[in-house]
N, C-alpha and C positions, 0 to 999 in steps of 0.2 A: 822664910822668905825675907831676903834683905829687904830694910825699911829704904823708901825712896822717895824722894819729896822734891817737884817740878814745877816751880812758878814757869807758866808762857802766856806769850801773849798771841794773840790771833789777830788776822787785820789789821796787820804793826804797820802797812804803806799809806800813809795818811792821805796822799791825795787823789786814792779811789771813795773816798768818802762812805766805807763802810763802819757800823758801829763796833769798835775796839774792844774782845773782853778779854780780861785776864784771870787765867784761874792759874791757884794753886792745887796742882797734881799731888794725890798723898798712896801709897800703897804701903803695904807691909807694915806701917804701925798699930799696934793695938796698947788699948788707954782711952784716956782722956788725951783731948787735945784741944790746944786755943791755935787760932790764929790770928798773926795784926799784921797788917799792910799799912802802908804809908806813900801816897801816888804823889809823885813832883810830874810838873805840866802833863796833868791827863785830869779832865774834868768827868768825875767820877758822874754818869748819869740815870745808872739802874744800880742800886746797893747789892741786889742778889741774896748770896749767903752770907753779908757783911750788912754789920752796923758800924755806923757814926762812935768813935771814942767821944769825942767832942774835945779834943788836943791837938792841934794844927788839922793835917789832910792823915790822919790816920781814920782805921777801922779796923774790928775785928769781928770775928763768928762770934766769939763766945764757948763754951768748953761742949765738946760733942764727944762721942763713945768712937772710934775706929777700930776698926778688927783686922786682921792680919792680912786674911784672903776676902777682902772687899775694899780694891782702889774707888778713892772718894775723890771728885772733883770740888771747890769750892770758889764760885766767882761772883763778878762781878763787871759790867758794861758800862761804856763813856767814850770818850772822844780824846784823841791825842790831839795836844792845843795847837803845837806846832810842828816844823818840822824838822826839829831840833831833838835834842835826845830826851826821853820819856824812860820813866824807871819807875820803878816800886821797892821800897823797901819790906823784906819781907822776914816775919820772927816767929817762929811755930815752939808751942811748947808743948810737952809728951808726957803727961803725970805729973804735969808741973816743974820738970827738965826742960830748960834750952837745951834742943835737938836743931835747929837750924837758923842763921842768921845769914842773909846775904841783900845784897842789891842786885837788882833784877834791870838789865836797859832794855831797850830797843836796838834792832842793829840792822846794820847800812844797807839797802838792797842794792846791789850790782847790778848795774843795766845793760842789755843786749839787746843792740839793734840791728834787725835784720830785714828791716824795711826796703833798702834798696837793692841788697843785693844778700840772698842766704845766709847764714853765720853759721859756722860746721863747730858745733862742742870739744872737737881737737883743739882747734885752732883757739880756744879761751884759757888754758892755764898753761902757765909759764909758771916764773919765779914770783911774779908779781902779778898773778891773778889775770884775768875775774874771778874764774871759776877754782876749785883746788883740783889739784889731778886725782885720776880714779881713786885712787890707795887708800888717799887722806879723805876725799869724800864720802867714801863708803861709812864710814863713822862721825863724820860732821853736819851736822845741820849749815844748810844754805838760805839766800835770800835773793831771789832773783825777781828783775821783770824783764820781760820779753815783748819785742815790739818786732813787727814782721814772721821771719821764720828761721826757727833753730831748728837745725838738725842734728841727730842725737847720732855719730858715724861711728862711736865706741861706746862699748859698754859701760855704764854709768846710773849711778845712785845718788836720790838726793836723801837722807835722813832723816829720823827722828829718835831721839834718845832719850834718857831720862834729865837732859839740860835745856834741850830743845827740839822744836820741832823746823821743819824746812815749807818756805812759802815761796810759789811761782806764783807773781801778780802777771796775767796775759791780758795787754791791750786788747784795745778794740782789734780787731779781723786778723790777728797773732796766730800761729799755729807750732806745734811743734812736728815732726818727720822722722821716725825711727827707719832707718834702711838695714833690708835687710840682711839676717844674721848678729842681728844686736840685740842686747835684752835692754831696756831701759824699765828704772827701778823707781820708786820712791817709795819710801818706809823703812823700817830697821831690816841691817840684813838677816838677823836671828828672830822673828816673832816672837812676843811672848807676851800673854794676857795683860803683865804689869804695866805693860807700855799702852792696852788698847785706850788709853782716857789720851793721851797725844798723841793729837790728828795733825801729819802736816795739812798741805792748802794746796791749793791751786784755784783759784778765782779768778775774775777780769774785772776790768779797770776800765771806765767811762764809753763802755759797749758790750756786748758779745763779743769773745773772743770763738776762733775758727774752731779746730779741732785738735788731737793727737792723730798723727795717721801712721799708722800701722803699716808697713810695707808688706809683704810675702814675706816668709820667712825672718820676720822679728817678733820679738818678744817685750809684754809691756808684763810688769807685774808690780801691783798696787798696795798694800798693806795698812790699812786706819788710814786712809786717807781721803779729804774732803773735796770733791769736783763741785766746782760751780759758775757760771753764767757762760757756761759752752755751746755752741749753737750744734755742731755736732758733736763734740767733746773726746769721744771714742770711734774713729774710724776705720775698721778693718779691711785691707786687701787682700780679701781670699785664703785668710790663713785658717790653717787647719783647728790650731792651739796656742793662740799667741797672747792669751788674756790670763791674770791669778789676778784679780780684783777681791781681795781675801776683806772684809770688814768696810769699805769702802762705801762709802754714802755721795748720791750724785743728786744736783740740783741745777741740771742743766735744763736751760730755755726752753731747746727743742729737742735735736736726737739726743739720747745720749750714749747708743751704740748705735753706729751704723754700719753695714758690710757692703761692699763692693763687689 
């Protein structure tokens, strides 16, 4: 099993004011292993599997056993200060090998507003964004919010991989619209066990947000991924087969499937 190792952050949109954790993702190494993080503007407020160095804003585990076929998450909870860029430095060592050194940021959430009048998922990627077109998508983590209603009129994936994972923050009464004959995606397009510890997101942001609705004849397929503060979340139009919610954990308000 290739070794794999995935600092993310979770709840990276600071002003839906949920608590921020970051974990380091580890599979396929076996050893000993340490880890040291070092957070610039993020007020570390639950240590987790981390201790204090007592050297600026570092921390580490300390040396733990990892085995091949057992991915191990290790985090840690706090708050992003502002809303400016938030990173972590991150040093993993493997039998007392440096095996990984990098800087870890936060990144931009793209905003879509579809408040006054529908926003069609065609109509957001150009050369110059919001969104990347299918191709590039299918393999990239994204970072959106949605305000009003997106509809989803082409086939499309948002990701997670071993770099990152992809987060829809949905406002209050936001919804998203699959029409049908569309499959709309989030999670890797190839499943596989390594990736189950990176969960994208979809949450709301100072309300319940509305639903996904499902039309006749489309297709939603879900893979490790987190639903939450949905009022109906999952709404199906009469489809026969339109759901693969493979691993998928929901913590919605009220429904969190509802059929028509």
């Amino acid at each position: 099993m290739a070794q794999t190792i995935a600092p993310i952050f979770s709840y990276s949109h600071v002003p839906c004011d949920k608590q921020t954790e970051f974990c380091v993702n580890l599979s396929g190494l076996d050893g000993s292993v340490s880890i040291f993080i070092q957070s610039n503007n993020f007020d570390v407020q639950t240590n987790g599997d981390y201790t204090p160095l007592g050297v600026g804003s570092w921390f580490q585990t300390g040396s733990f056993m990892a085995f091949a076929d057992a991915p191990i998450a290790k985090c840690l909870q706090g708050e992003i200060l502002t809303s400016g860029s938030t990173s972590f430095d991150v040093v993993v060592y493997l039998n007392g090998t440096l095996v990984y050194s990098q800087n870890i940021s936060t990144t931009v959430f793209e905003e879509i507003d579809g408040t006054s009048t529908d926003v069609f998922l065609s109509d957001l990627y150009s050369t110059n964004g919001p969104l990347l077109p299918p191709s590039q998508a299918n393999f990239t983590p994204q970072k959106i919010k949605i305000a009003g209603t997106l509809v989803i009129d082409e086939n499309y994936r948002f990701p997670q991989n071993s770099t990152g994972q992809s987060e829809i923050v949905m406002e209050a009464g936001a919804k998203i619209v699959v029409e049908p004959g569309i499959t709309f995606a989030i999670g890797p397009e190839f499943p596989n066990i390594t990736l189950g510890i990176v969960k994208s997101q979809i949450y709301g942001c100072g309300g319940l947000w509305d639903k996904i609705e499902i039309k006749e004849g489309a297709q939603v397929s879900f893979w490790g991924v987190k639903v939450e503060d949905g009022d109906n979340a999952i709404y199906i139009n009469n489809n026969d087969d339109p759901l693969n919610l493979a691993c998928s954990p929901y913590r919605a308000h009220h429904a969190t499937l509802f059929s028509s």
